[in-house]
C-alpha positions as CSV (number, residue, x, y, z in Angstrom):
1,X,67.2,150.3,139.0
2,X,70.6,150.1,140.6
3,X,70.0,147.0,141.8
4,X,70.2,145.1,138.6
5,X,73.8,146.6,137.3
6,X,75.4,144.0,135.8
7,X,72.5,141.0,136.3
8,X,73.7,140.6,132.4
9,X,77.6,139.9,133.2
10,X,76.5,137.3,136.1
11,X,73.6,135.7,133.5
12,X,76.6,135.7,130.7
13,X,79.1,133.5,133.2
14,X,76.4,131.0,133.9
15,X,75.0,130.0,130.8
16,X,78.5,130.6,128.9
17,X,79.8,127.3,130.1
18,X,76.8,126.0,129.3
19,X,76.7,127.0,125.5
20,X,80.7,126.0,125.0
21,X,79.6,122.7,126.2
22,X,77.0,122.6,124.1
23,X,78.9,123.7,121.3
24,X,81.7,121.4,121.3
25,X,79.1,118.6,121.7
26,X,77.9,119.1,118.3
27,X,80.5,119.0,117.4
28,X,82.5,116.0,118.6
29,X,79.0,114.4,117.7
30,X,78.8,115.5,114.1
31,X,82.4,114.4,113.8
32,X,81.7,110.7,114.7
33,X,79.1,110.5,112.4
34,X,80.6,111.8,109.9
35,X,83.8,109.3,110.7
36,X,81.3,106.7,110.5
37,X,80.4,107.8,107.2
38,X,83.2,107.4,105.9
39,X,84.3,104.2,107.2
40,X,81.1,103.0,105.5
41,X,82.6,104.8,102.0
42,X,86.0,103.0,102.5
43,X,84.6,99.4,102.8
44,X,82.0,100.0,99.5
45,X,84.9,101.7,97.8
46,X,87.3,98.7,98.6
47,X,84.7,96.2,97.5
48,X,83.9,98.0,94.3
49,X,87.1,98.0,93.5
50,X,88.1,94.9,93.7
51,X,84.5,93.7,91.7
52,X,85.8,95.5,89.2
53,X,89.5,94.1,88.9
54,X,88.1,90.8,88.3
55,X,87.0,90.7,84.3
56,X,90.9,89.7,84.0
57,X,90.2,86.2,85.7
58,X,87.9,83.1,84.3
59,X,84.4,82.8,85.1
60,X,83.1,82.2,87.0
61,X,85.5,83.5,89.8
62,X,85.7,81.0,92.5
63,X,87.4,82.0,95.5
64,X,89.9,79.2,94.8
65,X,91.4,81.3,91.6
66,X,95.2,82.2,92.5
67,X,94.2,85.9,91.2
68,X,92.0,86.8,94.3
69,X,94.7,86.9,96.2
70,X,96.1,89.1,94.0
71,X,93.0,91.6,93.7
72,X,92.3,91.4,97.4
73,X,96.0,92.1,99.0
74,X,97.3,90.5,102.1
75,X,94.8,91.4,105.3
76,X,94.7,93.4,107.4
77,X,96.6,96.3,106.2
78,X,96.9,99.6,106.5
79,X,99.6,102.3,105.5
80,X,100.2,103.5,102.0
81,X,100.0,101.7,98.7
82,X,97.7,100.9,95.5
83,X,96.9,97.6,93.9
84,X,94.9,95.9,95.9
85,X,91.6,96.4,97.5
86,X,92.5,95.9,101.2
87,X,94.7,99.3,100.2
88,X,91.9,101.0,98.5
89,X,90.1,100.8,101.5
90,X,92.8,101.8,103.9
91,X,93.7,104.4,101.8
92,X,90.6,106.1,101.5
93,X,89.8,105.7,105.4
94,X,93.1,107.0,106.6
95,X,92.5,110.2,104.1
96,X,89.0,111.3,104.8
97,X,88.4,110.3,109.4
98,X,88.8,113.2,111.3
99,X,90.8,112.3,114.3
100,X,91.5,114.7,117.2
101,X,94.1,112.0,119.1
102,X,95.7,111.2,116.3
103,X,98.8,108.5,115.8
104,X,99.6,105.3,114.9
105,X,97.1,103.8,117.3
106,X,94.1,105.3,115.6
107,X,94.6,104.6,112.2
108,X,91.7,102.1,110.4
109,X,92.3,98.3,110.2
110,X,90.9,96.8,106.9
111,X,90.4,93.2,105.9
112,X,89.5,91.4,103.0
113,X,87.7,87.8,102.6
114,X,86.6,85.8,99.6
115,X,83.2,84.2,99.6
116,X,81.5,81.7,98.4
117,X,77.7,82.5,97.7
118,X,76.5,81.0,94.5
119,X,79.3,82.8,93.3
120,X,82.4,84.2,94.5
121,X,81.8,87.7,96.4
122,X,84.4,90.3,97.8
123,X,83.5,91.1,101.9
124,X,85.7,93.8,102.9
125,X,85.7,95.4,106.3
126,X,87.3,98.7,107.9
127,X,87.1,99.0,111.9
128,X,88.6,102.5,113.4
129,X,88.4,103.6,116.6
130,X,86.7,107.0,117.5
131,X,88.6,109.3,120.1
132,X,87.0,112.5,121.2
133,X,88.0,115.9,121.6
134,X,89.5,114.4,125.3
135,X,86.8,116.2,127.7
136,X,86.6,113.7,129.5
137,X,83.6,113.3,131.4
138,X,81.7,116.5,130.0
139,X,82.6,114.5,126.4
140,X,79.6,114.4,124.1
141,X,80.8,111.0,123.2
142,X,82.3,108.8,126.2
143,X,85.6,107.5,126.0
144,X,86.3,105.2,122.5
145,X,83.8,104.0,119.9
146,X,84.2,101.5,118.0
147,X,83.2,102.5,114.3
148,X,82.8,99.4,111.3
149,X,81.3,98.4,108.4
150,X,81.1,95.8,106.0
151,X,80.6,95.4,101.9
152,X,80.2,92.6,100.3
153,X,80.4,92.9,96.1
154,X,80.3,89.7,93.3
155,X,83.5,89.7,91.5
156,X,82.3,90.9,87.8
């Protein structure tokens, strides 16, 4: 019975590594999912918003009407700022991702087009770029990914 003093320390050190790496998988994982929910939540919220902001113009709304501009805001943006739906959407994004490599260089880009199917629709996009927990090669998710999604909404 000697023999197998501390077989339990030497099992612990192997599969230790094993579990932390296992552990911060799910969670890197879990993180860019749930970063690609939310990019998915900032588009629909952009587009809703700006649907809504157009019972002020004449209908039907053609993308022609000097208003959309108004409603949709200059594109891309990003930063801080209400009014428009390009800021909406670029608000909402760059308060709910979870990033772990944060800075200017990670922050969503959001544009906003006007469309013209049998009737005129708002498209907005947001595009942000996943960074890791920087493991490098023992990463979950392998270098950047590239998160986006698109709504399209009728102006009201």
């Amino acid at each position: 019975m000697s023999s197998e003093r501390g077989v339990a320390a030497v099992e612990f050190a192997l599969i230790f590594p094993l579990m932390l790496l296992l552990m911060f998988g799910i969670i890197e994982f879990g993180t860019l999912m749930y970063d690609q929910i939310m990019v998915t939540n900032a588009a629909r919220e952009g587009a809703r918003w700006g649907s809504a902001q157009s019972v002020s113009l004449a209908h039907p709304v053609s993308c022609s009407d000097p208003g959309i501009n108004a409603i949709q805001g200059s594109s891309p943006c990003s930063g801080s700022g209400s009014g428009t739906a390009c800021m909406v959407a670029s608000n909402y994004a760059a308060n709910t991702l979870i990033s772990y490599q944060g800075g200017s260089n990670n922050s969503p880009t959001v544009t906003v087009n006007c469309m013209n199917n049998n009737g005129a629709a708002i498209e907005v996009t947001v595009q942000y770029t996943f960074q890791g927990l920087g493991l490098g090669s023992l990463s979950a998710v392998q270098g950047s990914n590239n998160l986006s999604s698109k709504a399209v909404m009728y102006y009201e």
